[in-house]
C-alpha positions in Angstrom: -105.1 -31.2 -17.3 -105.7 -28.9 -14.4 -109.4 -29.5 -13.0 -110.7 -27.6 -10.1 -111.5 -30.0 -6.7 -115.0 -29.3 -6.8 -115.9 -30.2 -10.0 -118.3 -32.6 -11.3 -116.2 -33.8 -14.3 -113.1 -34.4 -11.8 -115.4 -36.4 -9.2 -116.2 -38.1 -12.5 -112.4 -38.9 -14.0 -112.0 -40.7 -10.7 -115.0 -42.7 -10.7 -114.2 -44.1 -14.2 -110.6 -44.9 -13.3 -109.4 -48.6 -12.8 -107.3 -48.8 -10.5 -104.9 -52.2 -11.2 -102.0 -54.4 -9.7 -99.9 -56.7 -11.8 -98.3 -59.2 -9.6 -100.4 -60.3 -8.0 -103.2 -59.0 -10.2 -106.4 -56.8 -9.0 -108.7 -54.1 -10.2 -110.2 -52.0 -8.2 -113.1 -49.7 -8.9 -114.7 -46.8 -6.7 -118.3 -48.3 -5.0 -117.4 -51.9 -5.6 -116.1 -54.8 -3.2 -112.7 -56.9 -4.1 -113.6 -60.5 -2.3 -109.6 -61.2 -4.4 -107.5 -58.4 -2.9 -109.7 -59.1 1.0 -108.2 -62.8 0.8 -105.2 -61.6 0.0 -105.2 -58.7 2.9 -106.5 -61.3 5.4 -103.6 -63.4 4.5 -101.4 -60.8 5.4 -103.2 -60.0 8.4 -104.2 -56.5 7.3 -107.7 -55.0 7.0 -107.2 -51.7 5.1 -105.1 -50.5 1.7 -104.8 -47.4 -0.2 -104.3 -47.2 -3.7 -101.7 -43.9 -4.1 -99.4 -41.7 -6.0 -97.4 -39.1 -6.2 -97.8 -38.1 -10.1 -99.3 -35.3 -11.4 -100.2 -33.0 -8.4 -103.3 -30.9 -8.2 -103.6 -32.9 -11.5 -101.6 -30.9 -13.3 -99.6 -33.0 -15.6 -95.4 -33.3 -15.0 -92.4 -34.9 -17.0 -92.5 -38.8 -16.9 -89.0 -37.9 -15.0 -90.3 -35.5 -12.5 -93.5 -38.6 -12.3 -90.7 -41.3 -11.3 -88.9 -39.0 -9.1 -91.8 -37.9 -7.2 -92.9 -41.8 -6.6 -89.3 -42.7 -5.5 -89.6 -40.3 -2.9 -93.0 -41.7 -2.1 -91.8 -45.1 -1.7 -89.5 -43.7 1.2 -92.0 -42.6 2.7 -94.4 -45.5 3.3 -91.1 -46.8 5.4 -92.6 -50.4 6.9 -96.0 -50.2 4.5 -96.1 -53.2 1.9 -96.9 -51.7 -1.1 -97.3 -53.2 -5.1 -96.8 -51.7 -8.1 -100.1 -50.5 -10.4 -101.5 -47.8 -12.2 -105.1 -45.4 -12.6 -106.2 -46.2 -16.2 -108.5 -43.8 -17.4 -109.3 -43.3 -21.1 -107.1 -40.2 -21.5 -104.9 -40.4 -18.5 -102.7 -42.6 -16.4 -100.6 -42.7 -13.5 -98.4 -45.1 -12.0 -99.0 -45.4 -8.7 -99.1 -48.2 -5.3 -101.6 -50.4 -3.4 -100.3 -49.8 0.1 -101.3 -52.4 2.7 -102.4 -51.7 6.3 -102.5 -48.4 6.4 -105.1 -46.4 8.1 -107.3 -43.6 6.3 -105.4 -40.7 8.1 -101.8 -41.9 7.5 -102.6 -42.4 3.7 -104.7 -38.7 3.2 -101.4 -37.5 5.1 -99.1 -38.7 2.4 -101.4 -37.5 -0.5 -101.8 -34.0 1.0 -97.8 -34.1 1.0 -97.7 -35.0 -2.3 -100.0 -32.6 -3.3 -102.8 -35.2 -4.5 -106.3 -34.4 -4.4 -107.9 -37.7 -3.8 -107.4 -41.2 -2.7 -108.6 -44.2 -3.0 -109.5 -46.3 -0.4 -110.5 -49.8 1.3 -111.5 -52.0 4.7 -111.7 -55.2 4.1 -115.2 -56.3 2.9 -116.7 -53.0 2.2 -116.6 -51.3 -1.0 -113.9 -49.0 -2.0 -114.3 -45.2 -1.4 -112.8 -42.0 -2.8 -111.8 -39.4 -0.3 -111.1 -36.2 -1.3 -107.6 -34.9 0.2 -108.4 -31.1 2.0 -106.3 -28.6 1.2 
């Protein structure tokens, strides 16, 4: 898959994603508020995530080896960040990827511009998740 940023169908592909945790479990959706993952933030006395990856860049599908490689380095990269394990599910596509805590909108379209991802997904506590489109 290689869609153009600007297009209605990839705008689309991201809105129908869930975005999931396993342990401990959330899912996340574009527009809607998580009252499950703001306890948990608030218990860690952080008020902002990201849900990230480092697959696939410019959606343009890779190895599953170049995919683990490419999230190993982004790992290092969040340094200090707490971050859990999850994955986009979309009908046709899927990415393993990490809900980083406490990080601040700039920082985390920083790292996706870096790995070459064109949007994010993210959340304040209380207030509905938003995706932000990553400028090239």
């Amino acid at each position: 898959m290689n869609l153009d940023l600007d297009s209605d169908s990839l705008r689309r592909a991201y809105l129908r994603t869930e975005y999931i945790t396993y342990k401990p479990s959330f899912s996340i959706r574009v527009g809607r508020t998580h009252p499950g993952l703001d306890e948990f933030l608030s218990s860690k006395g952080v008020y902002s995530w990201v849900f990230l990856t480092a697959w696939n860049p410019g959606s343009i599908l890779l190895t599953l080896e170049e995919n683990k490689i490419r999230n190993s380095e982004l790992i290092r990269e969040l340094g200090n960040f707490e971050s859990i394990e999850g994955e986009g599910k979309a009908e046709d596509w899927k990415e393993e990827s990490f809900l980083v805590f406490g990080i601040d909108l700039r920082n985390a379209l920083e790292l996706a511009k870096k790995f070459g991802q064109n949007a994010i997904v993210f959340g304040t506590y209380a207030k509905p998740a938003e995706l932000v489109f990553v400028s090239k």
